[in-house]
ChimeraX commands (.cxc) that place a marker at each C-alpha (Angstrom):
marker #1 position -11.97,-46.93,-41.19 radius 0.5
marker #1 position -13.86,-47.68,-37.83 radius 0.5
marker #1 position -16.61,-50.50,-38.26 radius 0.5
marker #1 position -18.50,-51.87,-35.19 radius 0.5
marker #1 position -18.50,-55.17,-34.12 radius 0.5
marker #1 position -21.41,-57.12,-32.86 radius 0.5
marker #1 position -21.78,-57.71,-29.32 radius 0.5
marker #1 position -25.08,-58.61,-27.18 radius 0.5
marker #1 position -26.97,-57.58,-24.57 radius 0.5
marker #1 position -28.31,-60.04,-21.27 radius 0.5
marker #1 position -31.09,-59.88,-19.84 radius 0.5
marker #1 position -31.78,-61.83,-17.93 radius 0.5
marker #1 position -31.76,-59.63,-14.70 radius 0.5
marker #1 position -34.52,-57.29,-16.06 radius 0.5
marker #1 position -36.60,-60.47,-17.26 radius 0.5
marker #1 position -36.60,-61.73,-13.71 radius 0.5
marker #1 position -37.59,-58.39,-12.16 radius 0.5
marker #1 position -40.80,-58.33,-14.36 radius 0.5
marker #1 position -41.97,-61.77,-13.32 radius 0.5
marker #1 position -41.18,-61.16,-9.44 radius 0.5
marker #1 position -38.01,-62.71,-8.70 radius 0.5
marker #1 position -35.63,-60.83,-7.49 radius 0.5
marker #1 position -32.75,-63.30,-5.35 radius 0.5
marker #1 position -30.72,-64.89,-7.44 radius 0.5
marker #1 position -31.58,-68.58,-5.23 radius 0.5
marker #1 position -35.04,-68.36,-7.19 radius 0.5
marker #1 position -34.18,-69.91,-10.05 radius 0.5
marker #1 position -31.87,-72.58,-8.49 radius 0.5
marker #1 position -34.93,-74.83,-7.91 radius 0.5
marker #1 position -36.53,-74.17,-10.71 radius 0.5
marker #1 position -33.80,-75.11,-12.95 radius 0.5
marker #1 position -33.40,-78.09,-11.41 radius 0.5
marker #1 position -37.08,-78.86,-12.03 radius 0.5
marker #1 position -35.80,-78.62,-15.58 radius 0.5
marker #1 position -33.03,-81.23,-15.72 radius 0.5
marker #1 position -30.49,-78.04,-15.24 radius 0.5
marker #1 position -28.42,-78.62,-12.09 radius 0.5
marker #1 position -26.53,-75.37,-11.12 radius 0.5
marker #1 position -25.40,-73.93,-7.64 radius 0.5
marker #1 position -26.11,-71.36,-6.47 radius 0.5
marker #1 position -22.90,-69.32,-6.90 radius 0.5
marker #1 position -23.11,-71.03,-11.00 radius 0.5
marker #1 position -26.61,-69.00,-10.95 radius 0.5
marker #1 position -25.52,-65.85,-9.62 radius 0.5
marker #1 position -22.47,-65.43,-11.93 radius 0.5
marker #1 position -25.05,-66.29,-14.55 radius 0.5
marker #1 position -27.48,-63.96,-13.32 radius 0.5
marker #1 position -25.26,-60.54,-12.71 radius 0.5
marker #1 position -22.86,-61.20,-15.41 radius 0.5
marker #1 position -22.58,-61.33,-19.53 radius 0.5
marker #1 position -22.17,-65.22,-20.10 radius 0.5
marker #1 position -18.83,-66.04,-22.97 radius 0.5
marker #1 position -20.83,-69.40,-23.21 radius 0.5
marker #1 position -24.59,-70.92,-22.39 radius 0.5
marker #1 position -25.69,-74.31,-22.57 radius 0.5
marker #1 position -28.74,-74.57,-24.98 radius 0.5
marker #1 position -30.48,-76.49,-22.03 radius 0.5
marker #1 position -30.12,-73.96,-19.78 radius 0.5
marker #1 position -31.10,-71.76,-22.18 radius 0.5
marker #1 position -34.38,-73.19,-23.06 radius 0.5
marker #1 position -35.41,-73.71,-19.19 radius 0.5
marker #1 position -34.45,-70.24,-18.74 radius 0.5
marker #1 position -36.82,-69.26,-21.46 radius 0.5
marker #1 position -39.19,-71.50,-19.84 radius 0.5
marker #1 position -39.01,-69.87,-16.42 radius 0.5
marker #1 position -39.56,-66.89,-17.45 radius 0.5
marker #1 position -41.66,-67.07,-20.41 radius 0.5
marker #1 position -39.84,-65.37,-23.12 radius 0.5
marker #1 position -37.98,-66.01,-26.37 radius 0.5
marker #1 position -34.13,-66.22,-26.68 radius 0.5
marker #1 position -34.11,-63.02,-28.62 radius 0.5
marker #1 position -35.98,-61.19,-25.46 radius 0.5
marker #1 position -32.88,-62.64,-22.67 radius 0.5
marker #1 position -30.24,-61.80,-25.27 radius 0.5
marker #1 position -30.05,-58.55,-27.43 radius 0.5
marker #1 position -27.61,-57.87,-30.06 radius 0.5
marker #1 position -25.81,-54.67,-29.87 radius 0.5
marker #1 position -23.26,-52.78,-31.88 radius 0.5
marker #1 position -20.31,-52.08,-29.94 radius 0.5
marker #1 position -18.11,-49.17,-31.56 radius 0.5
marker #1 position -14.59,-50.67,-32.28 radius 0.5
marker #1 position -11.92,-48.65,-30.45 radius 0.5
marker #1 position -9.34,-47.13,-32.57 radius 0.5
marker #1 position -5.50,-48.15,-32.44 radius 0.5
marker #1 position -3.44,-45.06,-31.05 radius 0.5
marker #1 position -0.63,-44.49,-33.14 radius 0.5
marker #1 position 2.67,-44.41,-31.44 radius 0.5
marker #1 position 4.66,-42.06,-33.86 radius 0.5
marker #1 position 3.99,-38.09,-33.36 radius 0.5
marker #1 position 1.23,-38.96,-30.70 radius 0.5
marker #1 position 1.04,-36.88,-27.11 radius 0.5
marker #1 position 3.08,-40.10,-25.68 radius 0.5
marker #1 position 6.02,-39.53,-27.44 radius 0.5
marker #1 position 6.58,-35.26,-26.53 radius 0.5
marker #1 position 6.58,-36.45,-22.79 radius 0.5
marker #1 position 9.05,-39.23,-23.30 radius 0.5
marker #1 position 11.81,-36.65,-25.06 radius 0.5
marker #1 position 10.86,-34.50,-22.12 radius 0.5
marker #1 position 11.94,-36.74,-19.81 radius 0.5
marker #1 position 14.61,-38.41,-21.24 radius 0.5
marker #1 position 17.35,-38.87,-19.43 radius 0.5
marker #1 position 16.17,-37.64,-16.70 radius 0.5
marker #1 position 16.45,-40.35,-13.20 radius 0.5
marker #1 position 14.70,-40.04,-10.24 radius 0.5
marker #1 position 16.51,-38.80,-7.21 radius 0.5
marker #1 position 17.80,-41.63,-5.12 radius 0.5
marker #1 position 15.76,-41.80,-1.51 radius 0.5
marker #1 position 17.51,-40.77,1.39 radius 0.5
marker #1 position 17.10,-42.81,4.92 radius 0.5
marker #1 position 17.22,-40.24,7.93 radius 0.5
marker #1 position 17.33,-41.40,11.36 radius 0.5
marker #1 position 14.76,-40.02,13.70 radius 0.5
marker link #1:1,2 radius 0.2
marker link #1:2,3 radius 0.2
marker link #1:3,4 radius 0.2
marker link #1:4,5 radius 0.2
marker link #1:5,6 radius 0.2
marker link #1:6,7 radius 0.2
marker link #1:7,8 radius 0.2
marker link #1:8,9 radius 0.2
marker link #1:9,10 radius 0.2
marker link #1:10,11 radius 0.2
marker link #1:11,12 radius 0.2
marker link #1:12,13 radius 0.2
marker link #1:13,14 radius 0.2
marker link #1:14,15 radius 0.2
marker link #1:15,16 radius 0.2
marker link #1:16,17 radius 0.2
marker link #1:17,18 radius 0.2
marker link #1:18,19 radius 0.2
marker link #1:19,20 radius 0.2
marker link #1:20,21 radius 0.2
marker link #1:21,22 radius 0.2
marker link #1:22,23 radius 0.2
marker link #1:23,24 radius 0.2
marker link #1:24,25 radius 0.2
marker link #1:25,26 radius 0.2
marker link #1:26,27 radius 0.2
marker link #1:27,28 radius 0.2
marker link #1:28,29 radius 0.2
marker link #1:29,30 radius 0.2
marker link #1:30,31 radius 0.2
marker link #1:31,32 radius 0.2
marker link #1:32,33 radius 0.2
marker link #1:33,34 radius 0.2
marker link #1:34,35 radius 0.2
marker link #1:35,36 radius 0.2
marker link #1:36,37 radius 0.2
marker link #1:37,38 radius 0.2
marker link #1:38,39 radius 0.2
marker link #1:39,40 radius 0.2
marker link #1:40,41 radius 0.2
marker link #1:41,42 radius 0.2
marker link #1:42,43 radius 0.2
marker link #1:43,44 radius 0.2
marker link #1:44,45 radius 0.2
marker link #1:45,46 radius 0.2
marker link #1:46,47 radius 0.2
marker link #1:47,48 radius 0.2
marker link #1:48,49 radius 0.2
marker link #1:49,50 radius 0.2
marker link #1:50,51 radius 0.2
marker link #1:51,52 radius 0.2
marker link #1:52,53 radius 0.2
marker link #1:53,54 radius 0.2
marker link #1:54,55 radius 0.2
marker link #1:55,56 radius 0.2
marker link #1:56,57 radius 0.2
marker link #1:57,58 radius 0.2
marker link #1:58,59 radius 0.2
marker link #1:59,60 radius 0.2
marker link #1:60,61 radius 0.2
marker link #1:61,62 radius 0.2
marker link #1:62,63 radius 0.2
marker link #1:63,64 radius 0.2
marker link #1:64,65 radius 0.2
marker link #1:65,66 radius 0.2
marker link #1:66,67 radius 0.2
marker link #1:67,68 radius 0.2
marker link #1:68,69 radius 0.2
marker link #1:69,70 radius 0.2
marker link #1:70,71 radius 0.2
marker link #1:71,72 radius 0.2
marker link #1:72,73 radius 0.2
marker link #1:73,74 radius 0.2
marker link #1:74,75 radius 0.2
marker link #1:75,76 radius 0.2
marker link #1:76,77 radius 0.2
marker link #1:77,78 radius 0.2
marker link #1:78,79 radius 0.2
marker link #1:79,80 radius 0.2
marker link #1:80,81 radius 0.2
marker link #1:81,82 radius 0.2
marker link #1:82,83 radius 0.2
marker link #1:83,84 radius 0.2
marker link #1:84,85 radius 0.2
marker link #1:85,86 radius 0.2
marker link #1:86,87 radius 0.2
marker link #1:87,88 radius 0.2
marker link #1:88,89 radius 0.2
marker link #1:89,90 radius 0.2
marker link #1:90,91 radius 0.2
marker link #1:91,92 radius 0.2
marker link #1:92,93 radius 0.2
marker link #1:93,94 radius 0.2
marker link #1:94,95 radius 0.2
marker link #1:95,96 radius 0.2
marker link #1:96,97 radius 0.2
marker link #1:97,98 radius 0.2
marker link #1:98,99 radius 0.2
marker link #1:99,100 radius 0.2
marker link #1:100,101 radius 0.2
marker link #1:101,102 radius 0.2
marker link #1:102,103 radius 0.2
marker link #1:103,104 radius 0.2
marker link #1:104,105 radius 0.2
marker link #1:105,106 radius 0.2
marker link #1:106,107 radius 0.2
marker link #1:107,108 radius 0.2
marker link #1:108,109 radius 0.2
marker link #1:109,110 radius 0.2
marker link #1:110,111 radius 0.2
marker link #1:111,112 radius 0.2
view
């Protein structure tokens, strides 16, 4: 049985593209307006990649900045579990007998 687990969408690259900012350094003052101190290398990580973890403060100035909900920066998705390969009578194991006990052929040094 294959079930999908949840996962989640960011956006909060798109959301900055429709209100007009499009450097990453944009919001670095404007957090800061909001109590939320981050450098600029904090904001571009949180910018081009899927945050594991967000501060609810940052959250909410984020929100604020840009003028949307939580639900509109991030979108839950279902992410298709992968399936465990099983080792016994898979394509692995017809290429292992193949080889076995076969060795590689030492390397010969040649002068020149």
């Amino acid at each position: 049985m294959v079930t999908s687990k949840l996962g989640y969408r960011w956006n909060l690259r798109l959301l900055m593209a429709k209100a007009g900012m499009y450097a990453t350094s944009d919001l670095v003052p404007l957090l800061a307006e909001r109590g939320v101190a981050l450098s600029a290398t904090q904001v571009y990580r949180l910018v081009t990649h899927d945050p594991e973890r967000l501060n609810l403060n940052t959250l909410m100035a984020l929100c604020d900045i840009l003028g949307c909900t939580p639900n509109d920066l991030i979108e839950p998705v279902a992410v298709p579990a992968s399936r465990k390969k099983v080792a016994a009578g898979g394509e692995g194991q017809a290429a292992t007998v193949a080889l076995k006990g076969r060795r590689p052929r030492p390397a010969e040094i040649t002068k020149q």
